[in-house]
C-alpha positions, 0 to 999 in steps of 0.5 A: 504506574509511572517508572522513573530511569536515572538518564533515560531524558539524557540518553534520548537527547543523545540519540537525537543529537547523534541521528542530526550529526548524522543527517547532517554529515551526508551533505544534502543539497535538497530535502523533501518533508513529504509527510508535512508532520512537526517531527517530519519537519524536524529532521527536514531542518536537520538535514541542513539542505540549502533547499528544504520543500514541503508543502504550505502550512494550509496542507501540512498535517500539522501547520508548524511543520511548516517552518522547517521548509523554505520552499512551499508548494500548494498542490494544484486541485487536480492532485487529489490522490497523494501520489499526485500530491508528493509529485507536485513537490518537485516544482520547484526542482523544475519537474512537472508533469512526470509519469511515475514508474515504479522499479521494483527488483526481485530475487530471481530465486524467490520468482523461481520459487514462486512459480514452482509453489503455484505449479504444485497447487495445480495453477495452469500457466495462463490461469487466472489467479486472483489475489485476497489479502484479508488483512489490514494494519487497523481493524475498522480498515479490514473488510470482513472475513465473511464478506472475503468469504463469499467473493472467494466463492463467487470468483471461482464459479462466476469468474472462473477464477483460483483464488489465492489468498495472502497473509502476514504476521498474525493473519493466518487463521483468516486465510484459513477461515475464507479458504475452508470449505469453498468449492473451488479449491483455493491458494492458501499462500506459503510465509513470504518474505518481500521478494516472495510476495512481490513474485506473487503479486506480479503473477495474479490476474489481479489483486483485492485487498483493504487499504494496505500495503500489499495492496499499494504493492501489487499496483507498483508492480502493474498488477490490476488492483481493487482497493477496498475502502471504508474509513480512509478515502480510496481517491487519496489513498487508493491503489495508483495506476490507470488499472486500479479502482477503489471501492468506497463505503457510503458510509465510512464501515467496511461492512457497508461494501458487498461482495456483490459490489466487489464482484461486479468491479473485480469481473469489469477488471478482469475483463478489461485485462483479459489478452 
């Protein structure tokens, strides 16, 4: 069904003029178009930066992004993962071969709260804490909550692990599907908001998840991370940082990832980040 709003093409257009003059207003000397997408390249020109860098039509997403950037950058072939990748646009800046930091603030409330949470769920100061995120932002990137299951078991008896399992908007009832019924009693995580989880994640041992942003924060924050990786690539995309791996499914399906694969690599983590 097709439904037709008098002015609606003029209120859009509206928008978009008010969001250039806006850009344009802030006066910037350099525009970076990390995402190398026509709409990315768009709003990349509308800056009106002297200095507009993307990457080179070969590596932009869509090739006619492109022509909105007159400084194009062909990252070396050692930049495989896209941290790598985005780091290369400051060439032409003059910065090259840069370790990043990520700086990532939280409310000292919200870490207070934190720790006073895990201290009345029994969580001994020096205990491990492993972290479950069974949620993803698409279903085929999710691992499957039986799979989670049967980690969350064997990290309690083989690793001696407490499990803590997090949860965002509707993903609640798979925290509770892994947590009912383990023999090692696990964290099922309060609602949190992003200083609250940002506590929680700097606090665990270690964090496993599918590709998604809990996972990518945990690694921000120093965390050791195990990505778990099926339709996306975990050498691009996974968790950043020299204690992180990601698993990759052999055959692009979440389900083709073992729990006794992701035990052995989540043990060999815990191991190397043991005092």
């Amino acid at each position: 069904r097709l439904v037709w709003r008098p002015g609606g093409a003029r209120e859009v257009w509206g928008k978009v003029g008010r969001l250039r003059r806006r850009v344009r207003g802030a006066g910037f000397d350099v525009a970076l178009d990390l995402q190398g997408l026509l709409k990315s390249g768009v709003l990349t020109a509308y800056t009106g930066a002297p200095v507009r860098i993307g990457f080179s039509a070969s590596r932009c997403r869509e090739r006619l992004s492109a022509l909105f950037t007159n400084r194009h950058v062909t990252p070396p072939p050692e930049a495989v993962h896209v941290v790598d990748q985005y780091l290369s646009l400051l060439g032409p800046l003059g910065i090259r071969g840069i370790a990043p930091e990520f700086h990532i603030p939280v409310r000292p409330a919200a870490e207070g709260g934190m720790d006073d949470f895990l201290a009345e769920q029994g969580l001994k100061p020096r205990e491990r804490l492993v972290a479950l995120n069974p949620g993803a932002g698409r279903p085929e990137k999710r691992w499957p909550v039986s799979h989670f299951r049967t980690l969350a078991e064997r990290l309690g008896g083989e690793a001696g692990a407490r499990v803590l399992l997090l949860w965002g908007p509707d993903e609640v009832h798979m925290a509770r599907q892994i947590a009912t019924g383990l023999s090692s009693r696990a964290v099922l995580a309060p609602p949190t908001d992003l200083d609250e989880l940002t506590a929680l994640l700097r606090r665990s041992s270690l964090m496993i998840a599918a590709d998604t942003g809990p996972l990518h924060l945990a690694a921000a924050v120093g965390t050791p991370c195990l990505g778990l990786f099926g339709p996306t690539r975990a050498e691009r995309n996974g968790p950043y940082g020299a204690r992180c791996r990601g698993l990759q499914s052999p055959d692009g399906t979440m389900a083709r990832l073992s729990p006794a694969e992701a035990l052995a690599a989540a043990q060999a983590l815990l191991d190397a980040s043991d005092p």
